[in-house]
Each structure stands twice: as structure tokens, then as C-alpha cells.
ZAMARGU-4260 file (C-alpha; in steps of 0.2 Angstrom, whole numbers, plus 5000, padded with zeros to 4 digits):
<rodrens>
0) 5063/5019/4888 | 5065/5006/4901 | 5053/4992/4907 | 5051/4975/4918 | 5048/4958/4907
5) 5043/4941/4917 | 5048/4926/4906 | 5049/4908/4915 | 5067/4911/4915 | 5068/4925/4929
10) 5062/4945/4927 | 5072/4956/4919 | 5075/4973/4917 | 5073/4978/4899 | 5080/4996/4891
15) 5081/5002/4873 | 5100/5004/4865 | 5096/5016/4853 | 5111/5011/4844 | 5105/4993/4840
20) 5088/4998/4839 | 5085/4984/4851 | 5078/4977/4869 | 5091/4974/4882 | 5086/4963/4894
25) 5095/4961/4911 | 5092/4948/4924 | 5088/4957/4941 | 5095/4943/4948 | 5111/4947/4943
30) 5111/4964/4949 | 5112/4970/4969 | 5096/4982/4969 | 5083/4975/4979 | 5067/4970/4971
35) 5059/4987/4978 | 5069/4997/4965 | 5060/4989/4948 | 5041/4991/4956 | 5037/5007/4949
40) 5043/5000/4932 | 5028/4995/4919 | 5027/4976/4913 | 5025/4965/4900 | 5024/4946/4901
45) 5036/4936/4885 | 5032/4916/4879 | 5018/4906/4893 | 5018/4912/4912 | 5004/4905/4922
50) 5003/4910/4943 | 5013/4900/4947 | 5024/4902/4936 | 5025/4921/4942 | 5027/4916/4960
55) 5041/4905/4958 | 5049/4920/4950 | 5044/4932/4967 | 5052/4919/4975 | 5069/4922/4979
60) 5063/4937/4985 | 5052/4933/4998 | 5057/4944/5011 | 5058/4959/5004 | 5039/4957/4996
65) 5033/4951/5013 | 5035/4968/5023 | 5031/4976/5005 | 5017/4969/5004 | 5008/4966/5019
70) 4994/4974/5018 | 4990/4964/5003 | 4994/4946/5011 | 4980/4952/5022 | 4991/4943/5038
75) 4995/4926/5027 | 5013/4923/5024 | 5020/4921/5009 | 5030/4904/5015 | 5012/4900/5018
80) 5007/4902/5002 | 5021/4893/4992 | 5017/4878/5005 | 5001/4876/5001 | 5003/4875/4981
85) 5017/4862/4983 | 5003/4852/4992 | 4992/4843/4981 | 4973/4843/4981 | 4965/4829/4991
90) 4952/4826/4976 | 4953/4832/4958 | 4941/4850/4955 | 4934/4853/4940 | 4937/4875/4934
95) 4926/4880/4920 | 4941/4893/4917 | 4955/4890/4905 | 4965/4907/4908 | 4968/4920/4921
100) 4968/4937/4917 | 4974/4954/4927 | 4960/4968/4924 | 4958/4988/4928 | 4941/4992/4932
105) 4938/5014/4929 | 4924/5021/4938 | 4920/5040/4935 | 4907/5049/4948 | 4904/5065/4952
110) 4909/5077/4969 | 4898/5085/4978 | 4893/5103/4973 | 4909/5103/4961 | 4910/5100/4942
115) 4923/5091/4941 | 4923/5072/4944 | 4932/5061/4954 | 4942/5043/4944 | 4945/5026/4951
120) 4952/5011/4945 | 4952/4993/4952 | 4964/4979/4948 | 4956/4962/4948 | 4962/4946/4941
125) 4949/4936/4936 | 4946/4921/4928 | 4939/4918/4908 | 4934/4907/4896 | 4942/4911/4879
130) 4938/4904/4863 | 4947/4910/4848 | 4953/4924/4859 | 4937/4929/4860 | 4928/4933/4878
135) 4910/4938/4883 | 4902/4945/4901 | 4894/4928/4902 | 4913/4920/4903 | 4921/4929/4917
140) 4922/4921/4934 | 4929/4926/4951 | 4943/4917/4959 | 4939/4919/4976 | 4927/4902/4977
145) 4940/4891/4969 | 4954/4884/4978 | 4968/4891/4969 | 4979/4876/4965 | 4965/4872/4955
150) 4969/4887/4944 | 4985/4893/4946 | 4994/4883/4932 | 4981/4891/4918 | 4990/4903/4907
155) 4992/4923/4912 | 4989/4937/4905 | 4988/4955/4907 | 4973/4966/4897 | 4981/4981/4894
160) 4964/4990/4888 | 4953/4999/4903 | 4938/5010/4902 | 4930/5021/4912 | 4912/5020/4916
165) 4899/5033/4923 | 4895/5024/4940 | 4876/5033/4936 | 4872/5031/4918 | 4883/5015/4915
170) 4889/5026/4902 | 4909/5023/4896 | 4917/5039/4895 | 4931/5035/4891 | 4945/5021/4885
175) 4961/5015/4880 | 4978/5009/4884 | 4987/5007/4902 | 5003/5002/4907 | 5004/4989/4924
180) 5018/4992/4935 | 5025/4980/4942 | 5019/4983/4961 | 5002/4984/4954 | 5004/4965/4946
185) 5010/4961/4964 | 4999/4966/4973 | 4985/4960/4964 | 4994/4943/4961 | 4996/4941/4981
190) 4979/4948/4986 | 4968/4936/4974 | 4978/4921/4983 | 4978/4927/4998 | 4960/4932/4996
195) 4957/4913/4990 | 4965/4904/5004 | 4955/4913/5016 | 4939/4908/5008 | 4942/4891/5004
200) 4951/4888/5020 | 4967/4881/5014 | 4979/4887/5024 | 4990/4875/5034 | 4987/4872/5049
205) 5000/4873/5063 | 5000/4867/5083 | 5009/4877/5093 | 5025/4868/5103 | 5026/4881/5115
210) 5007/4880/5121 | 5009/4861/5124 | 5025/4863/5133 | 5019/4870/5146 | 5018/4892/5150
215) 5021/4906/5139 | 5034/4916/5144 | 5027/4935/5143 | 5039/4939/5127 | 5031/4927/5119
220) 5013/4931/5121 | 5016/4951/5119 | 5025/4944/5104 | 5007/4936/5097 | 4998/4948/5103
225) 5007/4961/5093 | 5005/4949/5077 | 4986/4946/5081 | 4986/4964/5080 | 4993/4965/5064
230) 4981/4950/5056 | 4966/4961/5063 | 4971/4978/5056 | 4977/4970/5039 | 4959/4964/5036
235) 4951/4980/5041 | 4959/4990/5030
</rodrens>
């Protein structure tokens, strides 16, 4: 039994010695395996993580989770991203949220001229009010709207319980316990930020030396034309 556990100290690679009966946890840091080798592993989070807290951990790894996940940084960089959280806010926000929460949404709907039906599931992080670690439907906000150092230092947590609902009736069909894996948490970590700097505009902004310099040398603009590309295509899919 093996699985990935993010504490603010680093993420570590936890299996079961059956002979102590025990966890034993293993800093990945320590280890030469790239960060891609633990994504398929599931996760549990240990003591208070917040966003940031988790993306200072992802840091050290930048590069690899950069060509790992492109498609989820929708064409922002993730050098962008820790820039912008080390800026503080030009005026203070108020959030009426006190914790962020990674959610699986389960859809069931029926094919076409078969009998059997055809399951989704989303991941979403969203935002929540808890009170007494009690939540309503009137208490769940999106993230998307709010700049997110507003709320990435709330506390983190992952809801380990999904269900499935009939996309026709509303009907839930069924429910119960799910694992995240560790690309999953990633990619819905990156994507809700990236997702909220776009919207709330807060990426940096950068003048390009080379344009004021005179010419572009034709590397150069085949070079950002083959990113501008990349941008474009990220956000279409």
C-alpha cells in the first residue's frame, strides 16, 4: 500500500511496513525520481496546507510540471504564477470564503440507442463557508471572480466523497469514497489559478527589449509565433 502525503514540510512518499504496522514516509526530495513517477499515486493532505502552501511544495519542480502540465496552465507559466503571489494586493479584498476545497463532480447520462450509460466526473476546487464543519449549497462560491491572492492562504482540503447524478432526473445514483491522485490535485490546483489570473487579469505585464531595439531577427519571430500558437490551442482545448 503506497500513497503521496503533502505536509508543509515537503511531499512524501508514504508505504506501509507491515512489520511495524506503520506509515513510512519518504521525502521525494531526497530521492532521484522525477516528480512524474509519484503522479499516479493517491493523496492525503497531514496538519494545515493552504494554496500556497501546496505550490511552494510544486516548486522546486517547476520545470518538469511545466511541459506536464501545459494544457492546464492554459499558456501562463508557472514562474508567472509564483510572481504574482509574491506581489501584494494594491488594496485589501474582502472573500466571503474561509476554506478551499478540491471537489469530483459525477454525471451519469444515457447513449444513444444503447442501455448502458456513459459516467463523467469533474474536479473543481471551489471555495466554502464552513461553520462547525458544516456546509450548505448556499455556501459554495467559484474562484474564478476573485483574485487569487486573496484566497490562496485559506486552509485546503480535499472532499473525498462524490456522487453521481442523473443529468435528466437530478436523481443521485450513486455515491461514495474516491481516491485523488496526485496529477489530478495538480491539475486542478494549476488550472483554477491559472483560470483566475486570466479573469482577473493579474498577470504581469512584460515590454519586450527586443521590439524596442530595433528588428526582429526571423528566429525570433518564428520563435513567438510558434508560442502564440501554443497559447491559442491551449485555450481551445
Amino acid at each position: 500500500m503506497q500513497k503521496i502525503t503533502l505536509k508543509k514540510e515537503g511531499i512524501f512518499f508514504s508505504f506501509w511496513d507491515e512489520q511495524t504496522a506503520s506509515w513510512i514516509n519518504k521525502d521525494i526530495s531526497e530521492a532521484t525520481l522525477p516528480i512524474s513517477w509519484y503522479l499516479p499515486y493517491s493523496v492525503q493532505l497531514e496538519g494545515d496546507l493552504t494554496v500556497c502552501d501546496i505550490l511552494k511544495l510544486l516548486k522546486p519542480y517547476a520545470d518538469q510540471l511545466q511541459m506536464i502540465f501545459t494544457n492546464s496552465l492554459a499558456g501562463i507559466k508557472l514562474s508567472d504564477i509564483y510572481d504574482v503571489l509574491q506581489k501584494p494586493m494594491e488594496k485589501k479584498v474582502s472573500i466571503p470564503m474561509n476554506c478551499i476545497y478540491l471537489f469530483k463532480m459525477g454525471e451519469i447520462s444515457p447513449i444513444k440507442d444503447d442501455q448502458d450509460q456513459y459516467l463523467s466526473v469533474y474536479p473543481v476546487m471551489m471555495g466554502l463557508i464552513i461553520d462547525d464543519k458544516e456546509e450548505t449549497e448556499e455556501s459554495v462560491y467559484h474562484l474564478s471572480s476573485f483574485d487569487v491572492r486573496a484566497w490562496c492562504a485559506l486552509p485546503f482540503g480535499i472532499d473525498h466523497f462524490m456522487e453521481y447524478t442523473d443529468i435528466s432526473t437530478e436523481e443521485i445514483m450513486l455515491d461514495g469514497i474516491v481516491n485523488w491522485m496526485l496529477f489530478e490535485v495538480i491539475h486542478c490546483l494549476l488550472s483554477q489559478v491559472s483560470l483566475c489570473m486570466q479573469v482577473t487579469e493579474a498577470l504581469p505585464t512584460r515590454e519586450d527589449d527586443r521590439l524596442k531595439s530595433g528588428p526582429m531577427l526571423i528566429e525570433e519571430l518564428l520563435l513567438w509565433i510558434d508560442e502564440l500558437d501554443r497559447i491559442l490551442l491551449n485555450k481551445m482545448n
